[in-house]
C-alpha positions in Angstrom: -1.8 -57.9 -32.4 -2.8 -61.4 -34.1 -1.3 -59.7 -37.0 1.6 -59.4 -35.5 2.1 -62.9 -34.0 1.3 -64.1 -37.1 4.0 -62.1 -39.1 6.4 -62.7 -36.1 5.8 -67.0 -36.3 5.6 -66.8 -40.3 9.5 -65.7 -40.3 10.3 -67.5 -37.3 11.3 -70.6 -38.9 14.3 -68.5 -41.2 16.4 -67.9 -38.2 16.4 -70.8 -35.9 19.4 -72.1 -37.4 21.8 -69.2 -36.7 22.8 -69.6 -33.1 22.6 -73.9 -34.0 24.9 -73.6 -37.3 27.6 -75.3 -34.9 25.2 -78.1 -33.7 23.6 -78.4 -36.4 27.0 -79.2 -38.3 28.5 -81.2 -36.2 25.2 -83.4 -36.3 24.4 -83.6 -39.9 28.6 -83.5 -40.9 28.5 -79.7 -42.1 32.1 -77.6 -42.3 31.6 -73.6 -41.7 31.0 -72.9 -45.3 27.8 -75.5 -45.8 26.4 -74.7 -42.3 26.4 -70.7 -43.2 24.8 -71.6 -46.9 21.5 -73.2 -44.7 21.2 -68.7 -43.5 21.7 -68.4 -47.1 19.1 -70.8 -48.3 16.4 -69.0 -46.0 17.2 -65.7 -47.3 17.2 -66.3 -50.9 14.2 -68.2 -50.6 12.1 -65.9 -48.9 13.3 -63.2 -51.9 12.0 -65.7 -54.2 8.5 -65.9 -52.4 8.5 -62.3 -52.1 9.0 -62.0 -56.0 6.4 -64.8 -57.1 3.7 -64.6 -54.0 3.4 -61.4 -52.8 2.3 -59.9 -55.8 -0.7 -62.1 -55.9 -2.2 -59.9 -52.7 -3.4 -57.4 -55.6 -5.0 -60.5 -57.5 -6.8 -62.8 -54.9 -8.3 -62.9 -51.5 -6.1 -61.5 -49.0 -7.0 -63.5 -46.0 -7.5 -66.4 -47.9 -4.0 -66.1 -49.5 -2.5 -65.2 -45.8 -3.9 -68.8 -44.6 -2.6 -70.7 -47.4 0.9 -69.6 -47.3 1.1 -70.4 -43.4 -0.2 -74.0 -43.6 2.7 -74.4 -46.6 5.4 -72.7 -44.0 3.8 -75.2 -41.4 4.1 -78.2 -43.6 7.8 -77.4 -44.4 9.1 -76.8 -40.9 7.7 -80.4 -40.5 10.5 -81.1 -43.4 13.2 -79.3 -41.6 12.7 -81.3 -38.3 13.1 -84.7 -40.4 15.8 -83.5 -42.2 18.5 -86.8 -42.2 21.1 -84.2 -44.0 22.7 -80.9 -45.1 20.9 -80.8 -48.3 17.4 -81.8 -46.8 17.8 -79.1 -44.4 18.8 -76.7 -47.3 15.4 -77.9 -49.0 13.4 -77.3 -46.1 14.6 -74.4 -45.3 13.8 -72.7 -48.7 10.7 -73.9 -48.8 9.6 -72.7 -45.5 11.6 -69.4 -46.2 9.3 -69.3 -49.7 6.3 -69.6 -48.2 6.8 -67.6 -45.0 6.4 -64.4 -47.2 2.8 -65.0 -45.6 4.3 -61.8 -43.3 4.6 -59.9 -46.3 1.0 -60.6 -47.4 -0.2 -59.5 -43.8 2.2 -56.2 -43.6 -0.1 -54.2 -46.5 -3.3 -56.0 -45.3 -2.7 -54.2 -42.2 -1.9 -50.9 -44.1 -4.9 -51.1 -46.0 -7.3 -51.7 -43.3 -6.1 -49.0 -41.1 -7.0 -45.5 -41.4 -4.7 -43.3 -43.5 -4.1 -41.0 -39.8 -2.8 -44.5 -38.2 -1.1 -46.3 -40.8 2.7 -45.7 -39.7 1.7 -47.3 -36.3 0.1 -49.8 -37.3 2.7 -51.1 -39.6 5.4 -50.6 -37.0 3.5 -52.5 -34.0 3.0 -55.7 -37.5 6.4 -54.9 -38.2 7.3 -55.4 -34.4 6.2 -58.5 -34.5 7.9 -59.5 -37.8 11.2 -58.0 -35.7 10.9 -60.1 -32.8 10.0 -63.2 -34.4 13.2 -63.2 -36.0 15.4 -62.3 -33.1 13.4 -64.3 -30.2 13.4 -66.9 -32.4 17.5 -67.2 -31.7 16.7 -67.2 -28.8 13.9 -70.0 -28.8 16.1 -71.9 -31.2 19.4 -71.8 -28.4 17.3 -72.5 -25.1 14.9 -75.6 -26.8 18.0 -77.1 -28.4 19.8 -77.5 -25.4 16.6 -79.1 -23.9 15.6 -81.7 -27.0 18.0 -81.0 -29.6 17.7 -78.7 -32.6 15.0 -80.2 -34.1 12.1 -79.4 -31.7 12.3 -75.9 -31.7 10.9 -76.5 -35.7 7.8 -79.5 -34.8 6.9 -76.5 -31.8 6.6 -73.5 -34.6 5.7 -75.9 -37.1 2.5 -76.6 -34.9 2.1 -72.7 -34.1 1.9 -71.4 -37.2 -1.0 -74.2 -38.1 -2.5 -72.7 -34.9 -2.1 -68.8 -35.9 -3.6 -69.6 -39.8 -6.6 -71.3 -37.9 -6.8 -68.3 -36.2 -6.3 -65.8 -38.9 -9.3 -67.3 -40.8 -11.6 -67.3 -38.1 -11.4 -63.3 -36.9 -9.6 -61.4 -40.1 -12.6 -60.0 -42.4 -12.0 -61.0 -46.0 -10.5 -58.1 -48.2 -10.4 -58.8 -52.0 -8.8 -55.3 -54.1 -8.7 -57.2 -57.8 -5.7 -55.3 -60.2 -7.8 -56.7 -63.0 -4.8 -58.4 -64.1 -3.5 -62.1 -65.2 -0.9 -62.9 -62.7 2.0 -62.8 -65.5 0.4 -59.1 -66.0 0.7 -58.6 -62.4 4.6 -59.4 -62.4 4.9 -57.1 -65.3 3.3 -54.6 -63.5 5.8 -55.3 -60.4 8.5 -54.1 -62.9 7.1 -51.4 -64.3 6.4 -49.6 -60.7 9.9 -50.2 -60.2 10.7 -48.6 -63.4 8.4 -45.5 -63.0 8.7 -44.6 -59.1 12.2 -43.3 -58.9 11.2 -43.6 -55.0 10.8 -47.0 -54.7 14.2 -47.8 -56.4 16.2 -45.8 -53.9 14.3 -47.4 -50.6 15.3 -50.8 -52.3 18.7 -50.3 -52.8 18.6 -48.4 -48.6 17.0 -51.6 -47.8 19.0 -54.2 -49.7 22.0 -52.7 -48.2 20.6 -52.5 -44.4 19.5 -56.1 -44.5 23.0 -57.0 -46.4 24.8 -55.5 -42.8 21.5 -57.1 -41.1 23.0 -60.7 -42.4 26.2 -59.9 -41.8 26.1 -59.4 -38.3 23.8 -62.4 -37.4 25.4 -64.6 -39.7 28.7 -64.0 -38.2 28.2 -63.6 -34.2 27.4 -67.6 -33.8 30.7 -68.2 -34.7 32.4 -65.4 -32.9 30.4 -66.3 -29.1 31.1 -69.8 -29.9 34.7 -69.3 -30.2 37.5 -68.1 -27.9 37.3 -65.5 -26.0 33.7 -66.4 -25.5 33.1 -70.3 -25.5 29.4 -70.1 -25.4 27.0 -72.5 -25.9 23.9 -73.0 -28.1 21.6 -72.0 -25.4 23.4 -68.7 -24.6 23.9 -67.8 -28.1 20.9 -67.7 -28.7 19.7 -65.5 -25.7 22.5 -63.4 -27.0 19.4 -62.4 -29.6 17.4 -60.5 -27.0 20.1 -57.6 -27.0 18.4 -57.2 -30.8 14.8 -56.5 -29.3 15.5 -53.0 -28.7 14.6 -52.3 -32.1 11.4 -53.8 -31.5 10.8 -51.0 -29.3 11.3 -48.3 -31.6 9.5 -49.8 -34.6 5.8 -48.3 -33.8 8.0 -44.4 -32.6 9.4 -45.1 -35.8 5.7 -45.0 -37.8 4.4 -42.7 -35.7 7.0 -39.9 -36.5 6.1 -41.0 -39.8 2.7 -40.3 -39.8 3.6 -36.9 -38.6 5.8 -36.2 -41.6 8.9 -36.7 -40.3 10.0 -39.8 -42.6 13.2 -38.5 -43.8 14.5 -37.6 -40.0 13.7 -41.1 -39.4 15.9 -42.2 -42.4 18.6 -39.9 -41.7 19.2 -41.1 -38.3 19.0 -44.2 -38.9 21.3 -44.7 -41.2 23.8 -42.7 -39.6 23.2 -44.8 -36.9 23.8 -48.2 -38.9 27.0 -46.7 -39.4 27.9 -46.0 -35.8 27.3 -49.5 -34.6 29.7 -51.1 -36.7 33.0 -49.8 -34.4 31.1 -50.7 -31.6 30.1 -53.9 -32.8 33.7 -54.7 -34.2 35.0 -54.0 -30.3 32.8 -56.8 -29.4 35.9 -59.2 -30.1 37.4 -58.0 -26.9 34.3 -57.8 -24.7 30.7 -58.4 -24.3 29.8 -55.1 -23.1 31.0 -53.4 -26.5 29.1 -56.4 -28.9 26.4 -56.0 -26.9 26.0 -52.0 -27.1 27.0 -52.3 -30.5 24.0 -54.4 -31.4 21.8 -52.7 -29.6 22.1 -49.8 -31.3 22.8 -51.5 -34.7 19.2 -53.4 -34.9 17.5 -49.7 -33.8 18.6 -48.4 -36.8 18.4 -50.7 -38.6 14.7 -51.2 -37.9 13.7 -47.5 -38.2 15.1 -47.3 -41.5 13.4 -50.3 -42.5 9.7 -49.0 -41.4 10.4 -45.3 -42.9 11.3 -47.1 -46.5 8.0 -48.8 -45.9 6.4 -45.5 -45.1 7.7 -44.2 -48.3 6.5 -46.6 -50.6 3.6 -47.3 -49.5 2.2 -43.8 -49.7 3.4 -44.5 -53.4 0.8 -46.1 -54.7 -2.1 -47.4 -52.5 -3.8 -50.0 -55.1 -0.4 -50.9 -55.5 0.8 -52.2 -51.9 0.9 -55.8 -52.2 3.3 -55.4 -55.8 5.3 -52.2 -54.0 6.3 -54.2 -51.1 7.3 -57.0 -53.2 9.7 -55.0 -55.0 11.0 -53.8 -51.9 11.1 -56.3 -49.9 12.8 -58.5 -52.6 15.2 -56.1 -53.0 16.2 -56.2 -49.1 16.1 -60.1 -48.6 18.2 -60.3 -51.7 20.6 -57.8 -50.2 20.3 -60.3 -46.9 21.4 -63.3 -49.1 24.4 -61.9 -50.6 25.3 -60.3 -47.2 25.3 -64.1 -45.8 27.1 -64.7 -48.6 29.8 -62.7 -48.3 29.7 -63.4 -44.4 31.8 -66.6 -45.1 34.6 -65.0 -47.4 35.3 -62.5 -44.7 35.1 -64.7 -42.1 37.7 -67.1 -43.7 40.0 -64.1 -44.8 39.8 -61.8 -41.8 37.6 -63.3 -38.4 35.5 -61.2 -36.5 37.6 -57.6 -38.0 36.9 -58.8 -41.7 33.0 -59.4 -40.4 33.5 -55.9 -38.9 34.4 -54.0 -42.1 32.2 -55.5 -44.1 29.0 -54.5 -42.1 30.2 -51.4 -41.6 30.8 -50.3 -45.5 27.7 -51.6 -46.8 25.9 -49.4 -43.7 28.6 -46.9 -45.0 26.6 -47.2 -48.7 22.8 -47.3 -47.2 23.6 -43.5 -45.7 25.7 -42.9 -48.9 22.1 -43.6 -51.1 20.2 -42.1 -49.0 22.2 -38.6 -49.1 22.3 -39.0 -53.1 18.2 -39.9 -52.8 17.5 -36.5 -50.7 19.6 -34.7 -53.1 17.7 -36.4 -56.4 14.1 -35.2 -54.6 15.7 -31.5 -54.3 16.8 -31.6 -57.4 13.8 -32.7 -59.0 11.7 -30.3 -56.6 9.6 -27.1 -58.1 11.1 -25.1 -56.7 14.6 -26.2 -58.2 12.9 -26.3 -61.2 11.9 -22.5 -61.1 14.9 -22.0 -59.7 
């Protein structure tokens, strides 16, 4: 559960800006196009953390690395909450999006110290927390803004992720798995798993595109609540993050179907299920009840196909983890960055239906790879081979 927390306060600080881009904006003199590029900023940032830090989990202390990479994150929150403008806040935010990869350190520490029997569900209740950290922290963001403005809710997480790294060091035992490699070796290594686990490739590219829609959708909704026919505020915007919980709930089912050896149900669902939330979601123009359902269902799948490609690729390779989930991981924030991206085009060209579309092909293209990646595996099978 500390595990948890800490993964959960680690990524916090990426979203608090969604349901504020508005207020946030108006304060600092941002158009649409600038405010969206601070979602941007965390996302790309975090991928670069997850290609230059996480790897170093296979090279130095684990723990030690964890605590490290917190007190950064803590430090530049502290940035973000000074920021006097747009391109402060853009610094800040990278940073603490670079550093908060601390979750991704944490995620295979957890699936290295628990026994092979348990590891789905104990990387689904981690990867809980990682979930809810993101989408309470809307939430936290909306309410504390409309209490002391937008930049308390980043001194109050800047000052509890200092507490949760205090923590961390005092009750985690150390665990220290050398590669017996140079760190320039290590990131070589990074490549060539990528290169020689066919595997691992087509869970990036499932991922990249799931956290692509993933952006999408909670790049766009602050603009579309904030608008007519909504008119919400900051404060209810951000509760509007709770309906995302649900996949919280089904994060730990999620492993432990795993463990039993039904990954690939897992995946098929849920990516069939990405793809059935987009109508739903699109709907959402015309009422609440329809966004509301849609998103519902949308961060479910998305979440379940998230923990079985983390399933999958960590079975790859076990000495491996901390380098296998940086090439995944990377692979999906990147995906989240150009989904943010091309949030703003569609906006600008279509509203809330452009939004719509977009989600819903590049959900359409996660199912797509997945079919072609079952297909690959029964093509490359023995007994297609004898066959």
């Amino acid at each position: 559960m500390l595990m948890a927390v800490a993964t959960g306060s680690s990524v916090a600080g990426n979203y608090f800006a969604q349901p504020l881009l508005e207020v946030i904006g108006r304060e600092l003199g941002l158009g649409t196009g600038m405010a969206m590029l601070v979602v941007t900023a965390a996302q790309g940032g975090y991928a670069l953390g997850l290609i230059l830090l996480v790897p170093l989990g296979d090279l130095v202390e684990r723990r030690r690395l964890a605590v490290v990479l917190l007190a950064a994150t803590a430090v530049f929150l502290l940035v973000s909450a000074l920021a006097p403008s747009g391109p402060v806040l853009l610094a800040g935010t990278a940073l603490t999006a670079l550093t908060s990869v601390a979750a991704q350190v944490v995620v295979p520490y957890a699936a290295t110290l628990a026994a092979p029997g348990q590891r789905g569900r104990v990387v689904g209740v981690v990867m809980a927390g990682l979930l809810l950290g993101g989408l309470l922290a809307r939430t936290a963001s909306g309410m504390v803004s409309a209490l002391g403005g937008w930049r308390t809710i980043y001194w109050l997480n800047a000052a509890l992720v200092a507490v949760v790294a205090v923590l961390l060091w005092r009750f985690l035992p150390r665990l220290h798995t050398p590669a017996g490699l140079s760190y320039p070796g290590l990131l070589r290594s990074a490549v060539a798993l990528s290169a020689r686990e066919p595997l691992l490739r087509w869970r990036a590219g499932i991922g990249g595109l799931s956290f692509a829609a993933f952006s999408v959708l909670w790049t766009a909704v602050t603009f579309l609540l904030a608008g007519p026919p909504y008119g919400w505020h900051a404060a209810a915007i951000g509760a509007f993050g709770l309906a995302g919980a649900a996949g919280a709930v089904i994060t730990p089912l999620a492993g432990r179907l795993a463990d039993r050896g039904f990954v690939q149900h897992v995946s098929g669902i849920g990516a069939a299920a990405l793809v059935s939330s987009w109508p739903l979601i699109g709907a959402g123009a015309a009422g609440a009840g329809w966004l509301v359902a849609g998103v519902v269902l949308f961060s479910v799948a998305h979440q379940a196909l998230l923990n079985a490609g983390q399933s999958v690729v960590y079975a790859l390779a076990p000495e491996s983890r901390n380098r296998l989930n940086a090439v995944f991981m990377t692979a999906c924030f990147l995906g989240g960055a150009t989904g943010s991206l091309l949030t703003s085009s569609a906006w600008a060209a279509a509203g809330w239906g452009g939004v719509s579309v977009l989600g819903g092909t590049l959900s359409a293209a996660a199912l797509a790879l997945w079919v072609l990646e079952r297909r690959h595996a029964a093509a490359c099978s023995p007994r297609s081979a004898r066959a």
